[in-house]
TIFI-994142 format. One record per residue (C-alpha): x, y, z; residue in three letters. Coordinates in nm, 3 decimals. Layout:
<rs>
R, X, Y, Z, ALA
...
</rs>
This chain:
<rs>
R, 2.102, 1.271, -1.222, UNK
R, 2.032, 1.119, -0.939, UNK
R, 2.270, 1.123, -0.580, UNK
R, 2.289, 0.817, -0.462, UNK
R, 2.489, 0.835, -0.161, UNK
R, 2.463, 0.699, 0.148, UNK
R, 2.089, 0.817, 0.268, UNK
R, 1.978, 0.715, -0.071, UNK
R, 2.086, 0.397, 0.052, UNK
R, 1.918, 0.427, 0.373, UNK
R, 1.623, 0.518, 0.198, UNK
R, 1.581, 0.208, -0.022, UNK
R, 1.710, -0.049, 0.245, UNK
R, 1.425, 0.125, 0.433, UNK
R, 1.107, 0.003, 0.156, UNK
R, 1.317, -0.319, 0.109, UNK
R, 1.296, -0.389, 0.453, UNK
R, 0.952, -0.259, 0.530, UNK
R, 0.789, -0.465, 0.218, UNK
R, 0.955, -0.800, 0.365, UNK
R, 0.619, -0.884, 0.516, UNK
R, 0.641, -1.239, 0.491, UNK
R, 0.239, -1.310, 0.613, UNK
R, 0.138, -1.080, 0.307, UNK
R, 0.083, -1.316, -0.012, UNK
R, -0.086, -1.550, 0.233, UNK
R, -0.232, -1.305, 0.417, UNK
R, -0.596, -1.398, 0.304, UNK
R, -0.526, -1.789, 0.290, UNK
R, -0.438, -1.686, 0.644, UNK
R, -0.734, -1.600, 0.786, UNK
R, -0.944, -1.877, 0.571, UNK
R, -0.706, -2.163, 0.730, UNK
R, -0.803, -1.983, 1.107, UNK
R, -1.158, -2.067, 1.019, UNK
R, -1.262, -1.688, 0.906, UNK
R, -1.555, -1.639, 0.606, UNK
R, -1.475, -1.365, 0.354, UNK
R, -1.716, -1.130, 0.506, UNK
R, -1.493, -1.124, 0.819, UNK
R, -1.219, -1.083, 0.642, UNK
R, -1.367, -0.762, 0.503, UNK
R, -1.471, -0.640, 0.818, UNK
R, -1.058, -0.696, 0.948, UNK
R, -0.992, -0.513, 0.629, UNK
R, -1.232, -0.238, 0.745, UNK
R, -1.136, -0.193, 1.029, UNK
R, -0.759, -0.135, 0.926, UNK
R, -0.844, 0.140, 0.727, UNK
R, -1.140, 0.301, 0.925, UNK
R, -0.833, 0.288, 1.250, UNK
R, -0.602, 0.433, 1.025, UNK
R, -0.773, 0.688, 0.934, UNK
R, -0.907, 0.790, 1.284, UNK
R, -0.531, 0.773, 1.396, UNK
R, -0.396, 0.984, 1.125, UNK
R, -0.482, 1.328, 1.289, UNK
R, -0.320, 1.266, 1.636, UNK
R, 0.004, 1.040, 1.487, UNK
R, 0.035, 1.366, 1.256, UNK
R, 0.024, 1.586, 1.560, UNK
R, 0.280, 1.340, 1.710, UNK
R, 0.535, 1.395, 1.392, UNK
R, 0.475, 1.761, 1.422, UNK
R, 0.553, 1.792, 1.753, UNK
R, 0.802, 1.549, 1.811, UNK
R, 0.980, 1.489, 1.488, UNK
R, 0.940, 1.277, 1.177, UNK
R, 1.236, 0.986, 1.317, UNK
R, 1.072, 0.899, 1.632, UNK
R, 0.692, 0.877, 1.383, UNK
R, 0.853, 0.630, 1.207, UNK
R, 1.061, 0.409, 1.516, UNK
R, 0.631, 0.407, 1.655, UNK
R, 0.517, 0.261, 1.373, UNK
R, 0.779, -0.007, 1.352, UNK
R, 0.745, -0.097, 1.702, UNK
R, 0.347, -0.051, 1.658, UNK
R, 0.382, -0.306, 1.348, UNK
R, 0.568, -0.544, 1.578, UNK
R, 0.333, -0.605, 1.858, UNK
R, 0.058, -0.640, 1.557, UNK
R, 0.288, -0.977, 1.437, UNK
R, 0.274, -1.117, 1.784, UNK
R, -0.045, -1.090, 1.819, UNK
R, -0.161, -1.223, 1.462, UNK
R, 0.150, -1.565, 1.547, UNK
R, 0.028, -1.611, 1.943, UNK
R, -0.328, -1.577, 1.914, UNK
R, -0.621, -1.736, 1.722, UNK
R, -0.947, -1.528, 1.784, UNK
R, -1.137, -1.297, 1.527, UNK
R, -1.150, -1.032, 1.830, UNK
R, -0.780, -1.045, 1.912, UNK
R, -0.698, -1.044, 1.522, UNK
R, -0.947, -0.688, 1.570, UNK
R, -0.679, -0.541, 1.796, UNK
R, -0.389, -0.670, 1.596, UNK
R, -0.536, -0.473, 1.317, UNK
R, -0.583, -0.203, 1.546, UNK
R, -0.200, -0.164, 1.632, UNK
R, -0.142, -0.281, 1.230, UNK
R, -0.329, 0.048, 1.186, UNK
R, -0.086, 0.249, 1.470, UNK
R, 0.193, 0.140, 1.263, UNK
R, 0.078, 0.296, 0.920, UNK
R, -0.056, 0.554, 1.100, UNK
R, 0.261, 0.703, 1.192, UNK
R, 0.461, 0.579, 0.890, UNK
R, 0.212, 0.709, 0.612, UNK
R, 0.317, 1.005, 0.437, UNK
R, 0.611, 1.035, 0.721, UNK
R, 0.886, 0.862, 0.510, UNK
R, 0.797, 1.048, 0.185, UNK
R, 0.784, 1.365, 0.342, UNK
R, 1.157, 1.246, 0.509, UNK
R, 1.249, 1.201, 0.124, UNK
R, 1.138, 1.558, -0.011, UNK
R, 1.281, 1.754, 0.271, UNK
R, 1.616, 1.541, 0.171, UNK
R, 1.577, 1.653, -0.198, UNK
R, 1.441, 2.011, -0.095, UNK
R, 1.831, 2.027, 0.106, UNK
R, 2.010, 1.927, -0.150, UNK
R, 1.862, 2.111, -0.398, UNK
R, 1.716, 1.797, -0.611, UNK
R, 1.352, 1.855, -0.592, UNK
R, 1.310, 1.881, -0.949, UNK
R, 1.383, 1.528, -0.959, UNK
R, 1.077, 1.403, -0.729, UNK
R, 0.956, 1.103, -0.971, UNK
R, 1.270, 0.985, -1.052, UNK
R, 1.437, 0.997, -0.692, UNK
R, 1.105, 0.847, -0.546, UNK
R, 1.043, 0.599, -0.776, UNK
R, 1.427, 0.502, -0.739, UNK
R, 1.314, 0.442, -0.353, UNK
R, 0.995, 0.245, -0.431, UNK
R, 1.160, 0.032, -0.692, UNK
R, 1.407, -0.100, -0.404, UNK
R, 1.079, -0.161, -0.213, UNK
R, 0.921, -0.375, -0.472, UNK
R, 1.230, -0.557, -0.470, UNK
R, 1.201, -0.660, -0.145, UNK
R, 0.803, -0.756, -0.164, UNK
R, 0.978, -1.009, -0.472, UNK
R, 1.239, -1.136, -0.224, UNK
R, 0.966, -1.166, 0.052, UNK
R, 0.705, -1.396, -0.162, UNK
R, 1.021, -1.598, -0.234, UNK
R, 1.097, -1.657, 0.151, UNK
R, 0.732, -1.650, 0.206, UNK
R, 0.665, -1.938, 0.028, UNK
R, 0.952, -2.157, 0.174, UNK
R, 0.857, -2.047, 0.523, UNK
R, 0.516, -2.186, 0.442, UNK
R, 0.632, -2.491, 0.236, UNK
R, 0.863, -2.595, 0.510, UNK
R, 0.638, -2.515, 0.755, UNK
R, 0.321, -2.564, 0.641, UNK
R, 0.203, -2.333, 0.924, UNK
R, 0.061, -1.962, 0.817, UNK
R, 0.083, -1.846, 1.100, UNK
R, 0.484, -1.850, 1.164, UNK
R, 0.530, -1.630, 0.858, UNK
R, 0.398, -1.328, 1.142, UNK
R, 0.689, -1.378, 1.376, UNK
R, 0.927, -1.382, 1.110, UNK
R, 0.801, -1.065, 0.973, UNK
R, 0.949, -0.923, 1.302, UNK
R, 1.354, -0.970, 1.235, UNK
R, 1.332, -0.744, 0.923, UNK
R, 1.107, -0.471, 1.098, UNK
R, 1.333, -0.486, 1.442, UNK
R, 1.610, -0.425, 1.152, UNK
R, 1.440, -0.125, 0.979, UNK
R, 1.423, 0.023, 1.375, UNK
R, 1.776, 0.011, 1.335, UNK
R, 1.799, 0.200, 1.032, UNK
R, 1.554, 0.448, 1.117, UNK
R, 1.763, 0.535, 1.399, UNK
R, 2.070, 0.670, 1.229, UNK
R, 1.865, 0.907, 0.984, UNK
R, 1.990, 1.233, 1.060, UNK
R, 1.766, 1.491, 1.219, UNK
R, 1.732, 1.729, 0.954, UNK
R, 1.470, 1.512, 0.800, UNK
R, 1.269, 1.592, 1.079, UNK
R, 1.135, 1.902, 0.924, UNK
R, 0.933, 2.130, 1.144, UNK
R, 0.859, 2.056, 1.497, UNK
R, 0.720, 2.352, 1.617, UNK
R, 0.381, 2.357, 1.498, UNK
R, 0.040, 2.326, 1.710, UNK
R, -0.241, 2.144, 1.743, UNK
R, -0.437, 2.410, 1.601, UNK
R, -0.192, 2.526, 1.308, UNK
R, -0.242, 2.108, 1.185, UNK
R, -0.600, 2.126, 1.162, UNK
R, -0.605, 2.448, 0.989, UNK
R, -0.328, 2.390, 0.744, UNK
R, -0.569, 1.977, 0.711, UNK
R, -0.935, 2.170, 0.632, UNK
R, -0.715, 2.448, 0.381, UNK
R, -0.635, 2.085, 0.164, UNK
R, -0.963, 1.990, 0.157, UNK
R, -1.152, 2.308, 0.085, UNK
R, -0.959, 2.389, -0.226, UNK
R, -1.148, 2.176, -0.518, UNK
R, -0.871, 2.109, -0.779, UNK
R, -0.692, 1.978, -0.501, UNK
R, -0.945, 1.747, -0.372, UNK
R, -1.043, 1.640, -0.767, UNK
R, -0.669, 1.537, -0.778, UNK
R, -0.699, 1.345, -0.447, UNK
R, -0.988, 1.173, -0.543, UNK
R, -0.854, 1.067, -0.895, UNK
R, -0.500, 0.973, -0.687, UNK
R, -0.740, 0.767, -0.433, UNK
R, -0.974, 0.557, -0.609, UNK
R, -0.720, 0.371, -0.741, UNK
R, -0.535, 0.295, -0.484, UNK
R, -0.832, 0.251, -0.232, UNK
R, -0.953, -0.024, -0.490, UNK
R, -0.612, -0.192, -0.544, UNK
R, -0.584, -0.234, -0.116, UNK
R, -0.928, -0.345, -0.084, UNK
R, -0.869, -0.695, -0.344, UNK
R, -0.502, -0.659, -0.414, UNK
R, -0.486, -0.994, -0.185, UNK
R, -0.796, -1.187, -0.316, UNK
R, -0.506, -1.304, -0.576, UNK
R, -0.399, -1.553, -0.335, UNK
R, -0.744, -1.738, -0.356, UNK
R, -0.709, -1.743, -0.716, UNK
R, -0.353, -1.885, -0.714, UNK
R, -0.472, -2.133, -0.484, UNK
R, -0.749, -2.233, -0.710, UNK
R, -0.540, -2.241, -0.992, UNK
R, -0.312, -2.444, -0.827, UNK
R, -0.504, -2.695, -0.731, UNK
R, -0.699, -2.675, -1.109, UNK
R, -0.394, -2.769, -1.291, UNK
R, -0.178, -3.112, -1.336, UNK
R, 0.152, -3.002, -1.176, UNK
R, 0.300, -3.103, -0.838, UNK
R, 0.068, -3.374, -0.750, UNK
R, 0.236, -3.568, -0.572, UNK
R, 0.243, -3.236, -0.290, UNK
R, -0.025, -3.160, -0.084, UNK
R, -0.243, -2.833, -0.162, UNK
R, -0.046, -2.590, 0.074, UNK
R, 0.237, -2.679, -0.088, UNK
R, 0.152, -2.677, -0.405, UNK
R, -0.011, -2.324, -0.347, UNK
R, 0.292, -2.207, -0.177, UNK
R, 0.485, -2.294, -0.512, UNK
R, 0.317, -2.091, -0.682, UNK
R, 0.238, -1.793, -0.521, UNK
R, 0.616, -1.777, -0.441, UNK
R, 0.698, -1.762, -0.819, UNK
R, 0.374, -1.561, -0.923, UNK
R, 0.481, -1.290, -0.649, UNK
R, 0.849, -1.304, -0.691, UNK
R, 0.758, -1.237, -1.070, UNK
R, 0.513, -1.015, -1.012, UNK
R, 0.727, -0.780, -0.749, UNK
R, 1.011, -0.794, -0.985, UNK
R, 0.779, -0.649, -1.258, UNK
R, 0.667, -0.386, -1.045, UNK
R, 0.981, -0.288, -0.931, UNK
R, 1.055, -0.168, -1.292, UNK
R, 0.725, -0.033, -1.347, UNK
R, 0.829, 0.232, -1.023, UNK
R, 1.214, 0.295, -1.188, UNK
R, 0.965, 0.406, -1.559, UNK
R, 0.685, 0.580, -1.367, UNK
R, 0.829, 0.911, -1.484, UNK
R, 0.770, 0.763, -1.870, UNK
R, 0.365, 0.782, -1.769, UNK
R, 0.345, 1.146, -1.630, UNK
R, 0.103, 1.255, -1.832, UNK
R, -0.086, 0.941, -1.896, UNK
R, -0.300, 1.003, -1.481, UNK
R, -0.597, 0.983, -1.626, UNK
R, -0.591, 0.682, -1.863, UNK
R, -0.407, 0.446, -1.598, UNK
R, -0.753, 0.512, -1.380, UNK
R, -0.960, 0.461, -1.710, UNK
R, -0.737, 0.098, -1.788, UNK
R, -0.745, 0.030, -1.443, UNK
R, -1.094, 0.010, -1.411, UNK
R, -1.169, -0.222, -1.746, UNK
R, -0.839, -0.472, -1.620, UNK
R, -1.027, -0.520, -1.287, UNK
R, -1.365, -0.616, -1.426, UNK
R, -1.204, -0.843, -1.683, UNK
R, -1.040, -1.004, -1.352, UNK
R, -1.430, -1.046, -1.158, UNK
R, -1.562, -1.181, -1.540, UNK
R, -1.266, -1.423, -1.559, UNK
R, -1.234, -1.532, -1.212, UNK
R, -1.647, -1.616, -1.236, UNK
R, -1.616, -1.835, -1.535, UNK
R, -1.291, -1.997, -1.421, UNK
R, -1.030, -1.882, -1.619, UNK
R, -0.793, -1.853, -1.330, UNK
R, -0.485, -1.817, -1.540, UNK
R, -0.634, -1.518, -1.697, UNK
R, -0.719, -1.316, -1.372, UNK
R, -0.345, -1.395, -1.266, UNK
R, -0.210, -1.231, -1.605, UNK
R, -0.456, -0.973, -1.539, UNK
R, -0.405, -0.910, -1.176, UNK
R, 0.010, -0.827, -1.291, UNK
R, -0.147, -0.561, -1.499, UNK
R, -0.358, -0.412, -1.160, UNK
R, -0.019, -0.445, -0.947, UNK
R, 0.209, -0.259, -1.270, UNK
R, -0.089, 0.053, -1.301, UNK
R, -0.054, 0.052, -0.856, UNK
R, 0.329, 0.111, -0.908, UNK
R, 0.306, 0.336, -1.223, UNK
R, 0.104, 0.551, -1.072, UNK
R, 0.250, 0.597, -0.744, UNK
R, 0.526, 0.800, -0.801, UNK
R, 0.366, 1.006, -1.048, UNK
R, 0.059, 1.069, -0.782, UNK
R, 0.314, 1.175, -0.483, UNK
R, 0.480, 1.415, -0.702, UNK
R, 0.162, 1.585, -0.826, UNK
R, 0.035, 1.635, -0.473, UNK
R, 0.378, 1.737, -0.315, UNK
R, 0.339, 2.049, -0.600, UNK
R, 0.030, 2.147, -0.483, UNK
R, 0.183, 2.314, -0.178, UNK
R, 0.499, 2.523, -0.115, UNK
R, 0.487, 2.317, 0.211, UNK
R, 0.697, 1.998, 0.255, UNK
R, 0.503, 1.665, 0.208, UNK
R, 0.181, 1.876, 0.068, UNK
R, -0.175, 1.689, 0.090, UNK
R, -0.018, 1.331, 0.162, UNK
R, -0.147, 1.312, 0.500, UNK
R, -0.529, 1.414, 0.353, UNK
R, -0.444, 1.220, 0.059, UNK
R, -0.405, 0.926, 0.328, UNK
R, -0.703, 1.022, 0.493, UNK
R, -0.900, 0.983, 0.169, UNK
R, -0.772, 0.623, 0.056, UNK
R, -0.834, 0.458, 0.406, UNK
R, -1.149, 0.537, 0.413, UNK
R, -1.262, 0.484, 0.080, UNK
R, -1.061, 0.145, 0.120, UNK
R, -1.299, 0.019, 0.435, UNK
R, -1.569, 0.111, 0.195, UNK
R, -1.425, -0.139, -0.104, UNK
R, -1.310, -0.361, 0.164, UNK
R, -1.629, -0.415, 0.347, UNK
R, -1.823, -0.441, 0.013, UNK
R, -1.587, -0.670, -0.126, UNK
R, -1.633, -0.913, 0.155, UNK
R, -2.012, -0.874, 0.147, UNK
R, -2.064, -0.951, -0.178, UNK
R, -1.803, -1.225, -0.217, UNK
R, -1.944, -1.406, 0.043, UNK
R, -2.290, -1.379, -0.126, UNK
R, -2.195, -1.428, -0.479, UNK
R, -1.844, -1.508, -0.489, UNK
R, -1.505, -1.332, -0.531, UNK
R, -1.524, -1.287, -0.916, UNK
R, -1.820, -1.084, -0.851, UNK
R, -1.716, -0.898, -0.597, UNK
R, -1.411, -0.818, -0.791, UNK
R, -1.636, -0.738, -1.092, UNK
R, -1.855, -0.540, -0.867, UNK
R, -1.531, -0.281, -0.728, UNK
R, -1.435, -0.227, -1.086, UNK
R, -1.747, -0.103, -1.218, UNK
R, -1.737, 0.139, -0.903, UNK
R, -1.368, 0.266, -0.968, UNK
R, -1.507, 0.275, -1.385, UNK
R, -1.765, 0.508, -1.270, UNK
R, -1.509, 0.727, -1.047, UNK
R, -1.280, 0.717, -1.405, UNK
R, -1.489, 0.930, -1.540, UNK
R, -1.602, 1.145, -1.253, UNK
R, -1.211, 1.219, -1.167, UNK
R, -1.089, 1.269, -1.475, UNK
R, -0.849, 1.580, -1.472, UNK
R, -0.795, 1.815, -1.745, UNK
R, -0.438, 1.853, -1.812, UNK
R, -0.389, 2.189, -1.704, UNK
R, -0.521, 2.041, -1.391, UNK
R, -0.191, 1.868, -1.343, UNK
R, 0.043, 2.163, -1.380, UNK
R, -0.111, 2.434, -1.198, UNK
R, 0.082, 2.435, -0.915, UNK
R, -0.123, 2.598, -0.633, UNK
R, 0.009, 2.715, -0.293, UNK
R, -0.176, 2.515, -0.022, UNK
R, -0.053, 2.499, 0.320, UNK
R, -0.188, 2.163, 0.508, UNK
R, -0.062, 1.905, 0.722, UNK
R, 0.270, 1.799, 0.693, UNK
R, 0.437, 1.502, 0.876, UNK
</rs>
């Protein structure tokens, strides 16, 4: 059973406040309205995850060093100046460094938070409960992404300005500083290790193959789902302007309608697919297998119009993303005695295989169109299906790999 005192609180106010990103379902309608193509997009994409990755090693040397807390008060205030930058300026280039300090601020909050939530459990002796307790956190998170397409959407119908939705995105991340502050410091973990100790403990994850094969089948997915997870605003916007309803509204606000109630719908769904992950355990491999055919279907759909379609079928993407999440961050916090496992590699892994999907997303969208680019990530992730697909005894071997911890 799970103990839901007081941090458990703190813990789920924290993903309810960090998923009220108000720019996010507009995100990519965003950058069309400031006069960017889809290939530029791509490359913004890109470079988010290329950044990320590149600042993983020294923000992990940072939360090793210093402690986990002050990681994760960098990365809001890193996430902060990103929003200011994205509301006060208007330039492709300055939108490059706003990524850049976007990618600060999930630098040192990736794999920081969840390693804050198994040292909790490994304290209070709960660590046999790792999908349940986590997916207990995440469903408060997805709660608070349904909440934020709701406010989203007003702030943009109201507005009718993108670009405000950035500097309200601040309040709820100046609030999570506050939060963040009163964790206590035992969730710090260790803070004595070196420089050296983190890069050995990083190439003993990756050298280890049934490690990496589960890293690579935990990856794909989620490297795919970041890289087009947004190109459903596009679609809602064509939809909305396809159908008969609120004509007598202009198209922003017609769009905003809907992609408040799609997302609001779609975050609440998810937010119960997270509290049932633990139902799926052993189903890893067919959720990449599924996942794979549903995103195709999306590219075929989306080509020939059938926007309504897509939508259903982009829920389905969004419900696998959140099914498999929990069950992913348990399996690779097993395979280590250490505290937070392979998360940071596992990080490593999806940002960089996300500039990859990102980048070729954006190329060949821009070329051929979205439902082809779409199409075109699926068959990729299809192929990976098969060439990550674990045996089962795969997924219970619990091996003793020490590697970089936040």
């Amino acid at each position: 059973m799970i103990k839901k005192d007081k941090q458990f609180r703190k813990f789920q106010m924290y993903g309810f406040l960090k998923n009220l990103r108000f720019f996010e379902p507009f995100l990519i309608l965003g950058f069309l309205s400031s006069g960017l193509d889809y290939l530029q997009i791509g490359i913004l994409y890109s470079i988010k995850s290329i950044a990320t990755n590149i600042l993983e090693i020294p923000t992990g040397v940072f939360a090793d060093l210093y402690g986990r807390k002050k990681s994760m008060i960098f990365s809001m205030i890193s996430y902060i100046i990103s929003f200011s930058i994205f509301y006060f300026c208007n330039s492709f280039y300055l939108f490059m460094l706003a990524m850049i300090f976007f990618s600060f601020g999930e630098a040192f909050r990736t794999g920081t938070h969840k390693a804050m939530i198994f040292q909790y459990l490994k304290l209070n002796n709960m660590e046999s409960l790792k999908v349940q307790y986590y997916g207990a956190t995440r469903s408060a998170s997805q709660l608070g992404s349904a909440l934020n397409s709701l406010l989203s959407a007003l702030i943009v119908f109201f507005s009718g300005n993108y670009k405000l939705i950035f500097l309200m995105a601040i309040i709820p991340y100046v609030l999570n500083l506050i939060n963040l502050s009163t964790y206590p410091d035992e969730l710090d973990g260790n803070i004595k290790k070196t420089k050296k100790d983190t890069l050995k403990d990083f190439l003993g994850a990756i050298s280890n193959w049934k490690t990496f094969k589960l890293l690579l089948n935990a990856t794909s997915y989620s490297s795919v789902f970041k890289s087009i997870k947004d190109y459903l605003q596009p679609i809602i916007e064509s939809f909305a302007l396809a159908i008969p309803v609120f004509l007598g509204l202009n198209s922003k606000k017609r769009t905003a309608i809907l992609v408040g109630i799609i997302y609001f719908v779609l975050y609440l769904l998810t937010s119960i697919a997270s509290r049932n992950s633990w139902k799926f355990k052993k189903k890893l491999n067919l959720t990449l297998f599924f996942g794979a055919i549903v995103i195709m279907l999306i590219g075929i759909t989306y080509y020939f119009n059938f926007y309504y379609i897509s939508i259903i079928l982009f829920v389905f993407v969004y419900l696998i993303e959140n099914i498999r999440r929990p069950i992913v961050v348990s399996y690779i916090s097993e395979k280590s005695e250490a505290l937070a496992s392979v998360l940071s590699v596992e990080s490593q892994i999806t940002t960089l295989l996300t500039a990859f999907f990102s980048f070729l997303m954006g190329l060949v969208s821009k070329k051929y169109g979205i439902g082809m680019g779409i199409f075109v990530i699926g068959l990729i992730l299809f192929v990976f299906s098969q060439i990550f697909w674990l045996k089962e005894k795969d997924l219970l071997i619990k091996e003793k790999v020490s590697i970089l911890k936040k």
